[in-house]
C-alpha positions as CSV (number, residue, x, y, z in Angstrom):
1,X,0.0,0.0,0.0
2,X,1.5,3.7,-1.0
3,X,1.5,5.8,1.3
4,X,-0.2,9.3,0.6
5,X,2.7,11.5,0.6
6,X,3.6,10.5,4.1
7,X,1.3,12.6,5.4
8,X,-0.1,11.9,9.1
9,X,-3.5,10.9,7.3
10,X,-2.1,8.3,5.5
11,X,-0.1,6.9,8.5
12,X,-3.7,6.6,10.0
13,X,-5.0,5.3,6.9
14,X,-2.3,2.4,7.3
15,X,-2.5,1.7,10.7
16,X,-6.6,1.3,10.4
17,X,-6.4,-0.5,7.4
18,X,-3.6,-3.2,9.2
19,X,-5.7,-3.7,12.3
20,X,-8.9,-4.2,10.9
21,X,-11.4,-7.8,10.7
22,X,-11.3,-8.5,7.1
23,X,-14.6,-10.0,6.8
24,X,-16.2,-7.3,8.6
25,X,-14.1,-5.0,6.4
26,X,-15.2,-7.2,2.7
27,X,-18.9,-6.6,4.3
28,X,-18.6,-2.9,4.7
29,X,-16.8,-3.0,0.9
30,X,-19.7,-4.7,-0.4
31,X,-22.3,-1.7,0.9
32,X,-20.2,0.6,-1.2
33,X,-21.3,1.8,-4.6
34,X,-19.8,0.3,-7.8
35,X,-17.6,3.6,-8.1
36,X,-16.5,3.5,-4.7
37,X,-15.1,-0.3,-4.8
38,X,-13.7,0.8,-8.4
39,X,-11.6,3.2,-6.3
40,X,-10.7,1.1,-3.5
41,X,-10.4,-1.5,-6.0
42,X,-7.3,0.6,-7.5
43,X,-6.1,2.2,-4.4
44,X,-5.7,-0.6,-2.9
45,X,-6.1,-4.3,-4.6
46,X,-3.9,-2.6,-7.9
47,X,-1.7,0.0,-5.5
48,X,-2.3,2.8,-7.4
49,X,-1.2,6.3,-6.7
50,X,-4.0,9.1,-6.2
51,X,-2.0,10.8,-9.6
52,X,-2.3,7.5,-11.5
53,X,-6.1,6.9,-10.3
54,X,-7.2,10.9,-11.2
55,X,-5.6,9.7,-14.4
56,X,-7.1,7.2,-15.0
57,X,-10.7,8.5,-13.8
58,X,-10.0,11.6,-15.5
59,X,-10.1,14.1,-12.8
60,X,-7.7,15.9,-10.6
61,X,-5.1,14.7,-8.4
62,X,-7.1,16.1,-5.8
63,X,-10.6,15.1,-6.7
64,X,-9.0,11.1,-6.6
65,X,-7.7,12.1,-3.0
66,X,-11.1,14.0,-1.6
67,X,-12.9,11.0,-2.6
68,X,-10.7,8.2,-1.5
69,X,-10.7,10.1,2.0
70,X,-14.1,10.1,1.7
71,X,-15.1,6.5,1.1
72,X,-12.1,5.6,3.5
73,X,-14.4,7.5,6.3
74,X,-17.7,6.1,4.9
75,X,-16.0,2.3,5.2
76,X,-15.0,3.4,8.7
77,X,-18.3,4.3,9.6
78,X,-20.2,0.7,8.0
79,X,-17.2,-1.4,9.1
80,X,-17.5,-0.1,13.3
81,X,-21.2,-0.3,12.9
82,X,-21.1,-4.0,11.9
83,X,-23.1,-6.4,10.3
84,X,-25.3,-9.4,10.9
85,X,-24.3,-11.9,8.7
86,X,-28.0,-13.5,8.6
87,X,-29.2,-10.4,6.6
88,X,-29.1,-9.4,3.2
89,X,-27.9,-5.7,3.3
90,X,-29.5,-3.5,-0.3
């Protein structure tokens, strides 16, 4: 995983992401929109740089980032609030 030039964020990014459940964290993944696990997808799965994804997504550098920061808060928020395996989550 790239670190976000090494920023404090990103060492909190990192430090989340490494002490997480990962099936809690595939269900909270899986109650994103198809955009947002496209960009988790290549933040994360493919290790792609914010530059490369804005790129690639054709926006700015810093559209990439605002929105990666924001689904990174919106998968904190579904991941501590936790599922119940037993229902089927729309």
């Amino acid at each position: 995983m790239k670190p976000i030039s090494g920023s404090y964020s990103s060492e909190v990014e990192d430090a989340w992401i490494h002490n997480i459940d990962r099936k809690q964290l595939l269900l909270a993944i899986d109650r994103l929109s198809g955009a947002d696990k496209h960009l988790v997808y290549l933040r994360y799965a493919n290790d792609m740089s914010f530059k490369e994804i804005a790129a690639l997504l054709g926006v700015s550098e810093q559209t990439a980032q605002k929105r990666g920061y924001r689904i990174l808060e919106k998968l904190r928020g579904l991941y501590e609030k936790g599922f119940d395996e037993n229902v089927q989550y729309v």
